[in-house]
C-alpha positions in Angstrom: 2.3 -76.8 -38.2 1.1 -73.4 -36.7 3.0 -71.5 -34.7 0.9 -69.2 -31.8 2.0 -65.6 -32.2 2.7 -64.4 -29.3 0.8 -61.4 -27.5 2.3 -58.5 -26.2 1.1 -57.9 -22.8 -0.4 -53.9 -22.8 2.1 -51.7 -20.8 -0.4 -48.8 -20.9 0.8 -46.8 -23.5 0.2 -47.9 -26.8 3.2 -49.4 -28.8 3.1 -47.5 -32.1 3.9 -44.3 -30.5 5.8 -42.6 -32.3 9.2 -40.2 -31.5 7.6 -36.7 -32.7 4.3 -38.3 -29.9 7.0 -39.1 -27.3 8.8 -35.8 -27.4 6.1 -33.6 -27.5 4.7 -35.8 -24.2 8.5 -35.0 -22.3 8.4 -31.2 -23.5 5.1 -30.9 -22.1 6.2 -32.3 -18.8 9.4 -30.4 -19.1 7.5 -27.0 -19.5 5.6 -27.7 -16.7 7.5 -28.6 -14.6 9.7 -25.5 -15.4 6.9 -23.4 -14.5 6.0 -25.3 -11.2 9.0 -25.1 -10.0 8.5 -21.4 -10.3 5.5 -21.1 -8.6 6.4 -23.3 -5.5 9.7 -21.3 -5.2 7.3 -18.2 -5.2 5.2 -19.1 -2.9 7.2 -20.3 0.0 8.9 -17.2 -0.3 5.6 -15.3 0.3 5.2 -17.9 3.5 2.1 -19.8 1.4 3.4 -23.3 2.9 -0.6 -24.7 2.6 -0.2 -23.8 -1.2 3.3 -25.8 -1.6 1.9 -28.6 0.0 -1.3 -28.5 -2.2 0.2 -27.9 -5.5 3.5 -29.9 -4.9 1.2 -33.1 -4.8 -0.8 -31.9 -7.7 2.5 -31.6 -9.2 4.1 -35.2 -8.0 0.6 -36.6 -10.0 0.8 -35.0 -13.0 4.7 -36.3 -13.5 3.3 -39.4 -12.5 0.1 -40.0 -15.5 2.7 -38.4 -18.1 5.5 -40.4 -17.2 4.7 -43.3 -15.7 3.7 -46.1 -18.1 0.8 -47.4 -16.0 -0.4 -44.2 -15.3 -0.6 -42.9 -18.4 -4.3 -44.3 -19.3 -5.2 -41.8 -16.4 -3.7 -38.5 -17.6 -7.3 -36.6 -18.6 -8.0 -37.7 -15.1 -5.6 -36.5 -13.4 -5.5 -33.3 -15.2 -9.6 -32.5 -14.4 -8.7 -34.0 -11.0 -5.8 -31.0 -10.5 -7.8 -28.4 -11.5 -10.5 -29.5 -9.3 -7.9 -29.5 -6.9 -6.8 -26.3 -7.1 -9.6 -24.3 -8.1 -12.4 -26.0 -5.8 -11.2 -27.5 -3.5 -8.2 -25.7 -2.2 -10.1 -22.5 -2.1 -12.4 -23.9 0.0 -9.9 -25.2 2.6 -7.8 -21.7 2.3 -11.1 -20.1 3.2 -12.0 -22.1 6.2 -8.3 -21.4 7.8 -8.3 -17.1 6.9 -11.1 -17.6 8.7 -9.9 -18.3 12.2 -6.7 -16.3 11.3 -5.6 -11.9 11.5 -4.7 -12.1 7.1 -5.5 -8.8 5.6 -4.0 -5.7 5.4 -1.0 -5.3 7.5 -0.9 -9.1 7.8 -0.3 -10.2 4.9 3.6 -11.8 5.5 5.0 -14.4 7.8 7.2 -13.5 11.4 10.2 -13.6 9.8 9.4 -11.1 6.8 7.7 -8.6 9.2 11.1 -8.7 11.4 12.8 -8.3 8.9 10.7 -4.7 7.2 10.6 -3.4 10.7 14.5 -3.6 11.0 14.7 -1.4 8.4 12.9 1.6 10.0 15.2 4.0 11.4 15.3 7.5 13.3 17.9 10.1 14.1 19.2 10.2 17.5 19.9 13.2 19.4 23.8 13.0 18.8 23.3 12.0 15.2 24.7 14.7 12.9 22.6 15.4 9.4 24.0 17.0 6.0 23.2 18.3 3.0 24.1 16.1 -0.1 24.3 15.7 -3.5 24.8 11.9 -5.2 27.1 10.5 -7.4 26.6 7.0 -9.8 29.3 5.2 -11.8 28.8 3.6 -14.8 28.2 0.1 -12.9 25.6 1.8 -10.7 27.7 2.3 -7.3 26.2 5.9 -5.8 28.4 8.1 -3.7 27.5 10.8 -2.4 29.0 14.4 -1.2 27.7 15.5 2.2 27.6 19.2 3.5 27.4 19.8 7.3 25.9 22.9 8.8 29.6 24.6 8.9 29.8 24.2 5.4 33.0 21.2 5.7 32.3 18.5 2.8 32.7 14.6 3.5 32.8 12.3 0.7 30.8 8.6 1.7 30.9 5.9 -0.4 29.3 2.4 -0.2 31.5 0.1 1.4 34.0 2.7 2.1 34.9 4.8 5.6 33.4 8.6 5.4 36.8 11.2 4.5 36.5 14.5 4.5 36.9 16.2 1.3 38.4 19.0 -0.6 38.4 20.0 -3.9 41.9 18.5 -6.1 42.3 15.8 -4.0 41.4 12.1 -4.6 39.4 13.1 -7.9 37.3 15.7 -6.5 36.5 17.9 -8.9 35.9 22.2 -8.1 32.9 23.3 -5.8 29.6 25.4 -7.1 28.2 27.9 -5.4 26.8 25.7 -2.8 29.4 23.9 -1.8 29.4 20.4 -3.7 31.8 19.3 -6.5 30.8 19.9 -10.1 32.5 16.9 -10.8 33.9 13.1 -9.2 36.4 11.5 -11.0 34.6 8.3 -11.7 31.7 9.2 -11.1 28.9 11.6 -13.0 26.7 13.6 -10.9 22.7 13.3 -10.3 20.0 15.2 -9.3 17.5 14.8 -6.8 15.0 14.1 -9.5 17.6 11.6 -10.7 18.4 10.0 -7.5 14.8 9.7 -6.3 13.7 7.1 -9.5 16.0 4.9 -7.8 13.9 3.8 -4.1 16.8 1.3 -2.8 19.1 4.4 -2.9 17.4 5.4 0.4 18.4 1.9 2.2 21.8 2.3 0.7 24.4 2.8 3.9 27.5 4.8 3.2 29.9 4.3 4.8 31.5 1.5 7.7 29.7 0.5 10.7 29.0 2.1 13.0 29.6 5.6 11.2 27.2 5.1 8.5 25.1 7.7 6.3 21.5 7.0 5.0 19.6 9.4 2.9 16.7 10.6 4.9 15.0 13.0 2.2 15.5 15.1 -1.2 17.6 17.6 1.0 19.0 15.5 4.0 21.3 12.7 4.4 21.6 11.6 8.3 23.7 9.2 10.5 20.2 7.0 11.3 20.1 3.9 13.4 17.8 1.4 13.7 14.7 2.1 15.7 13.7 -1.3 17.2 15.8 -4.2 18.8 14.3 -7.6 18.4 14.5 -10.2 22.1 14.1 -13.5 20.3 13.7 -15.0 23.9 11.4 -12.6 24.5 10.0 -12.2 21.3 9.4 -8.3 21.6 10.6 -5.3 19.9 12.2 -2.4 22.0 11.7 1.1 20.3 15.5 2.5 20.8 13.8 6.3 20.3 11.9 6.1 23.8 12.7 2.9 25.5 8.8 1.5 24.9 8.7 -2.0 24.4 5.8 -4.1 22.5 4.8 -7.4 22.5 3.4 -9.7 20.5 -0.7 -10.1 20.1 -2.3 -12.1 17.4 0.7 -11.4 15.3 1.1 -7.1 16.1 3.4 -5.9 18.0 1.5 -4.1 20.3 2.7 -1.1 23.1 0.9 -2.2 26.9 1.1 0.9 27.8 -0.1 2.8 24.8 -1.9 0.4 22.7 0.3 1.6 19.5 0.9 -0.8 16.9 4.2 -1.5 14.5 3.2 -2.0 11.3 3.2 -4.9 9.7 2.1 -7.1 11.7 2.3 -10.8 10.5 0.1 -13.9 9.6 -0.9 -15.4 12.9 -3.8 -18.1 14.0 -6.4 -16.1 16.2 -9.2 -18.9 17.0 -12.5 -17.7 16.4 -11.9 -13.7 17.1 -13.3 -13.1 13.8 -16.7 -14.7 14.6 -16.3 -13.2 18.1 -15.7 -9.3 16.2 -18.8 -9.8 14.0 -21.1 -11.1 16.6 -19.8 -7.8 18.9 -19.7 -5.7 15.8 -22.1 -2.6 16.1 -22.9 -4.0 12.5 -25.6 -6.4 14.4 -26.9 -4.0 16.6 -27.0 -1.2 13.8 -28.9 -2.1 10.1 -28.0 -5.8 9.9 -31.4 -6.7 10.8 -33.1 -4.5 7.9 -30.7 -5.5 5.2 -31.7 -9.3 6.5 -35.2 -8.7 6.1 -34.3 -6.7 2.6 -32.2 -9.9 1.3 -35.2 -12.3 1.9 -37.6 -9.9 0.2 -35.4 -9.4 -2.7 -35.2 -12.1 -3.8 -38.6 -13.7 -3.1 -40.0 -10.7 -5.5 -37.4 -11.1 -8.0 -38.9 -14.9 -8.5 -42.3 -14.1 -8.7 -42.0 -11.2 -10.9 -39.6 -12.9 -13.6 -41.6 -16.1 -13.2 -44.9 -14.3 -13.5 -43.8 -12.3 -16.4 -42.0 -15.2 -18.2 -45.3 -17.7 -17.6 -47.5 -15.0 -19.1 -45.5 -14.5 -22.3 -44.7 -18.5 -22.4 -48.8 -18.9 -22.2 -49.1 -16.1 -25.3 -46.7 -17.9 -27.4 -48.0 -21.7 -26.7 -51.4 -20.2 -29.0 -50.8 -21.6 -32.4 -52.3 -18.6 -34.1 -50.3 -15.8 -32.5 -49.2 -13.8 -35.1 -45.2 -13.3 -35.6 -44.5 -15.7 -32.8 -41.3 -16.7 -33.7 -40.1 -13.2 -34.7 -41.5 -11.5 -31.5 -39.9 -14.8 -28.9 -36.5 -13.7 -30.9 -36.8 -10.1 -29.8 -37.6 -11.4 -26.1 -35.1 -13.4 -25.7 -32.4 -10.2 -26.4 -31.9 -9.4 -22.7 -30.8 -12.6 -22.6 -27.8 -12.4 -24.9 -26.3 -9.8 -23.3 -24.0 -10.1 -21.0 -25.6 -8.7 -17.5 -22.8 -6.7 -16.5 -23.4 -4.4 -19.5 -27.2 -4.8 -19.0 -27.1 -3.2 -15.6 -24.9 -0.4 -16.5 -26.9 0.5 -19.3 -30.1 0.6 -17.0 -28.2 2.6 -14.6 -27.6 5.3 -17.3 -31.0 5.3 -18.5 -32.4 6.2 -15.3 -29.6 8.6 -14.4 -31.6 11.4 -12.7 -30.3 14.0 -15.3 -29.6 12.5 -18.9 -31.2 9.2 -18.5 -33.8 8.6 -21.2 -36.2 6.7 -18.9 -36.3 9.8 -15.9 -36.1 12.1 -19.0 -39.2 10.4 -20.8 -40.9 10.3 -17.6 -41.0 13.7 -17.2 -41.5 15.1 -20.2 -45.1 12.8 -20.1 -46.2 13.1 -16.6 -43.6 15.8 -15.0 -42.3 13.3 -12.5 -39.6 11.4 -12.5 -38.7 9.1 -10.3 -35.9 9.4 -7.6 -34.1 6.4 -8.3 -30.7 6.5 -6.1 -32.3 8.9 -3.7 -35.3 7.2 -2.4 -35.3 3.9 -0.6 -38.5 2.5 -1.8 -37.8 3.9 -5.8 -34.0 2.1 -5.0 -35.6 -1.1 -4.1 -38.1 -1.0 -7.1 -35.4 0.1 -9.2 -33.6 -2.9 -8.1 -36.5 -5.0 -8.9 -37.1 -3.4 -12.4 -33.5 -4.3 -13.6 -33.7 -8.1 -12.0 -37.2 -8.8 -14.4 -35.7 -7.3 -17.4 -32.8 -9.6 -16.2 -34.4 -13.0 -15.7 -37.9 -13.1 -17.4 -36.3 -14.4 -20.8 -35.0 -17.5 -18.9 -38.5 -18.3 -17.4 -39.7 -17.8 -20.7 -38.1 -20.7 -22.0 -38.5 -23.1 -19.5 -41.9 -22.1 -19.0 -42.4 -22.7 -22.7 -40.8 -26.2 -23.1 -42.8 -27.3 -19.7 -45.9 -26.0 -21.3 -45.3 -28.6 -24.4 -45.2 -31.6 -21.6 -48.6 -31.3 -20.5 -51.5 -33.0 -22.4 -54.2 -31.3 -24.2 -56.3 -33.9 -23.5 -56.5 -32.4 -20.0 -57.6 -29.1 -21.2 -60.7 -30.5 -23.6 -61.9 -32.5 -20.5 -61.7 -29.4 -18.5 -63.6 -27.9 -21.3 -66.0 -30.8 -21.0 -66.0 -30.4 -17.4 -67.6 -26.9 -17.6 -64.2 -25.3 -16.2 -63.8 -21.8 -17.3 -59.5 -20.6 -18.7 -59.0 -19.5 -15.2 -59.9 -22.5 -13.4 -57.9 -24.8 -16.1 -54.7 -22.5 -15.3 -55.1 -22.7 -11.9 -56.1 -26.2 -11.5 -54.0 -27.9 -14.7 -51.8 -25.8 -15.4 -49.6 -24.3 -12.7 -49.6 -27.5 -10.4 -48.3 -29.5 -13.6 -46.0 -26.5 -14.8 -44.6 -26.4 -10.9 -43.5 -30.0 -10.7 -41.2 -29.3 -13.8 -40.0 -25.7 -12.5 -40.4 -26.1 -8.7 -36.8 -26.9 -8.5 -35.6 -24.1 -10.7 -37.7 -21.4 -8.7 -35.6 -22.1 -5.5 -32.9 -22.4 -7.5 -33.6 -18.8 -8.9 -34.5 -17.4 -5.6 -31.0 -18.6 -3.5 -28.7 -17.4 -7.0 -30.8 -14.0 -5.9 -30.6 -14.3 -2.0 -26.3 -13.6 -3.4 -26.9 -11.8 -6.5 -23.9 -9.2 -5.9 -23.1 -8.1 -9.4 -26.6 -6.6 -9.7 -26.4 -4.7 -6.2 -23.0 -3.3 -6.6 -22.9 -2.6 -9.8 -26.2 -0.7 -10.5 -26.1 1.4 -6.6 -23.6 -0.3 -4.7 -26.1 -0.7 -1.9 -27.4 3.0 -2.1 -29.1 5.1 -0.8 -26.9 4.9 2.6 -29.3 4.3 5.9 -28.9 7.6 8.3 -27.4 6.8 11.8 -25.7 3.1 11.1 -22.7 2.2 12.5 -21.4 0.8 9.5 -21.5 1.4 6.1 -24.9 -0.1 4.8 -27.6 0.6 2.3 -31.2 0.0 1.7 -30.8 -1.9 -1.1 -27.7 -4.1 0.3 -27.9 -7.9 0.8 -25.8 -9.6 3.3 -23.1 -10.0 0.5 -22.5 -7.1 -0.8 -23.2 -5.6 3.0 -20.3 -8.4 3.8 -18.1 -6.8 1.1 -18.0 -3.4 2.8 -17.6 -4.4 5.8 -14.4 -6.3 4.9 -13.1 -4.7 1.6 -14.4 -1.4 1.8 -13.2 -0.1 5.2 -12.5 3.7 4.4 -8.8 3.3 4.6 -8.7 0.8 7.1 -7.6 -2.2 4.9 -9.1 -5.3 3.6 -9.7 -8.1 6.2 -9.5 -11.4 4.5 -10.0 -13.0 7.5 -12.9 -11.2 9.0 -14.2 -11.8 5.2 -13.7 -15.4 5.5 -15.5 -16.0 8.6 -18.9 -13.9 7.9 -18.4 -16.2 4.6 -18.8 -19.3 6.6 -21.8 -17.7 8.0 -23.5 -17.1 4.8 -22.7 -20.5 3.9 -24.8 -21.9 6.7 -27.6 -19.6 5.8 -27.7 -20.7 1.6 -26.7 -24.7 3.2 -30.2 -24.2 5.1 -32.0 -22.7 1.9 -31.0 -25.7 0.1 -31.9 -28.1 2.3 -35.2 -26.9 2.1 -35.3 -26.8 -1.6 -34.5 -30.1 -1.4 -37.0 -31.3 0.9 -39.5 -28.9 -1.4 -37.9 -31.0 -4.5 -38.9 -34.6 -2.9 -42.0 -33.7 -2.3 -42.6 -32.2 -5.7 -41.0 -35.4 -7.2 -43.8 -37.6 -5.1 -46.7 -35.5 -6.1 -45.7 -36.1 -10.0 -45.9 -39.7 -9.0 -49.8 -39.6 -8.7 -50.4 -37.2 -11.7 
């Protein structure tokens, strides 16, 4: 009689696993976990709640494919799907909110951290006494130090400890040098300045008991200091104990009514749409916004044609069977393209260095001109331009060439037929087939240059600067890297993430409504192939 063997039901993970697969699978999860942990505990100590949240869930689902025995068919998933997660779309979110907050310099921590750096400021009242002093460190690291007073009387302070007056012999004190403070502390072994000053929490180190406590103010003064501000939590303001002025909280600054002064840091803090409302106001949009507008459409518009142009004609050489050394010559073309473009434009900036570059150098020696390069607007923009084609022809080259290979011959020998001279066969067979295949990639082309950064910044960081604007601009800048000065480089002003953020939303629209219109100019393309 046969007997059915019966069939294990699948639990996910397969059956045969073995140990040495099983506790490499746990140590994984253990490790990361470990380092999770870490990074959560980091970040809610720097206030980054949105970045708990985010990665604690990315987190919870990783546990859950490695652990979990139905879950485990989805691991890869869930791994692509966390750094998805964290890399795409979490970026974006974090974006969108610095955008309607104050983050950047001077607001970079949350209420509670700011409070708590602006309690430790201090200043010297006018009955507070200052000394002269010399420090002292045992073996465990305690400091105390020997203070001098303007009579010349020496007080000993240590931590924890109520200020004595001191004498040399007594209570380990050791005998006086010629300034007045012990050559040695029983206990203890003397530093100097230098000494004391690789130490920085040695400064918020109070000696002494409360309220008779000593702070060291610089290399040569120790002082009885207080604290400078008073925190009302019902009020929420800060009270500066020097001069009675009181400041209140604005957009996350503590901010003087009467003088306008600021106590620094300020903290994190939602602002609504002030960003958007600064860069509207900004003299930046009454100053050279327009021209660098106008500039970023041009740029790249030229850049397209010219590589395009350039990477057709060569692709149009090659396609003749009898060119000589084709494949050689296409091998030597296609070097720009190898190399990565950050080096390329540096390179290109040396050789047309004004001085030692080979190209202004060669120029000169052949015609006795060189070209102005960095100086002149118009050279700037064509020096721009010259970079970008050596840049991006070889790319057009290729796609030009495999696009070239699609279209019939048969077209050509009827054009022949036909009476139709080369000319009219490019223009008429030719480009209108070649376009269908490329369209696409030429607006593709033309928004990757409507942001191209790395080539601005790198090769003349916007240069040469525009006389009279209000803000730091360029005639070769492009609303990006025009964007990145006004936010990052301020002139000692400090980054602002947030005003970054928002004029990032902004250029988002702008490239949202180029692509739109590439793809309207891609369905139209697609239908006119239909009836090719």
């Amino acid at each position: 009689m046969n007997v059915a063997t019966p069939v294990k039901k699948s639990t996910g993970i397969k059956s045969e696993e073995s140990t040495l697969a099983l506790l490499m699978r746990l140590a994984f999860i253990a490790i990361f976990d470990l380092g999770s942990a870490w990074f959560v505990y980091t970040a809610y100590q720097l206030g980054h709640l949105q970045l708990v949240v985010v990665y604690g869930v990315v987190m919870l689902a990783m546990n859950a494919a490695f652990l979990l025995p139905k879950s485990y068919p989805y691991r890869w998933l869930v791994i692509g799907f966390s750094f998805m997660v964290m890399f795409v779309i979490y970026p974006i979110i974090f974006t969108v909110y610095v955008a309607f907050t104050n983050y950047g310099d001077g607001h970079l921590v949350t209420r509670e951290q700011a409070l708590a750096q602006i309690a430790e400021q201090v200043y010297l009242p006018k009955t507070g006494k200052s000394y002269k002093w010399t420090a002292y460190i045992t073996p465990d690291g305690k400091y105390a130090l020997w203070l001098l007073d303007d009579q010349g009387n020496g007080f000993l302070a240590k931590e924890g400890e109520a200020i004595s007056a001191g004498q040399a012999g007594a209570n380990g004190v050791g005998e006086l040098d010629s300034k007045g403070f012990p050559k040695t502390l029983e206990g203890y072994k003397r530093l100097t300045a230098i000494q004391t000053a690789t130490d920085q929490k040695v400064t918020q180190i109070k000696f002494g008991l409360p309220p008779n406590t000593i702070q060291i103010r610089s290399t040569s003064e120790a002082a009885e200091l207080k604290p400078r501000f008073a925190y009302d939590a019902a009020k929420n303001t800060l009270t500066d104990q020097e001069n009675g002025e009181i400041y209140y909280d604005v957009n996350g600054t503590y901010t003087s009514q009467t003088t306008g002064k600021e106590i620094i840091p300020g903290y994190r803090a939602e602002i609504g749409l002030k960003n958007f409302v600064n860069f509207l106001q900004s003299p930046a949009l009454s100053g050279p916004l327009v021209q660098i507008m106008t500039w970023n459409f041009i740029f790249p518009l030229l850049s397209v044609l010219s590589t395009f142009s350039l990477g057709l004609a060569i692709a149009l050489m090659f396609n003749d069977k009898d060119f000589p050394f084709k494949k050689l010559i296409r091998s030597l073309l296609l070097i720009p393209y190898t190399i990565p473009g950050l080096i390329t434009i540096i390179i290109w900036r040396g050789m047309m260095n004004p001085d030692l570059g080979v190209i202004n150098q060669t120029l000169k020696a052949w015609f006795g001109f060189s070209p102005p390069w960095f100086i002149e607007p118009i050279w700037a923009q064509a020096a721009i331009l010259l970079v970008n084609l050596w840049l991006g022809y070889p790319y057009f080259m290729l796609i030009t060439s495999g696009a070239l290979q699609s279209i019939s011959p048969d077209l050509y020998e009827a054009a022949i037929v036909d009476g139709a001279t080369g000319w009219q066969a490019f223009r008429n067979i030719t480009l209108p087939l070649l376009l269908v295949a490329v369209g696409p990639l030429l607006l593709a082309s033309y928004i990757y240059n409507f942001n191209n950064f790395n080539l601005i910044y790198l090769f003349i960081a916007g240069g040469p600067p525009i006389p009279g604007a209000s803000t730091k601009a360029g005639y070769t800048d492009i609303l990006i890297s025009y964007v990145y000065a006004l936010a990052f480089d301020t002139g000692g002003r400090g980054v602002q993430y947030g005003l970054a953020s928002a004029i990032t939303i902004i250029l988002f629209i702008i490239v949202g409504a180029i692509t739109l219109v590439q793809f309207r100019f891609t369905n139209m393309w697609e239908e006119v192939s239909k009836n090719v």
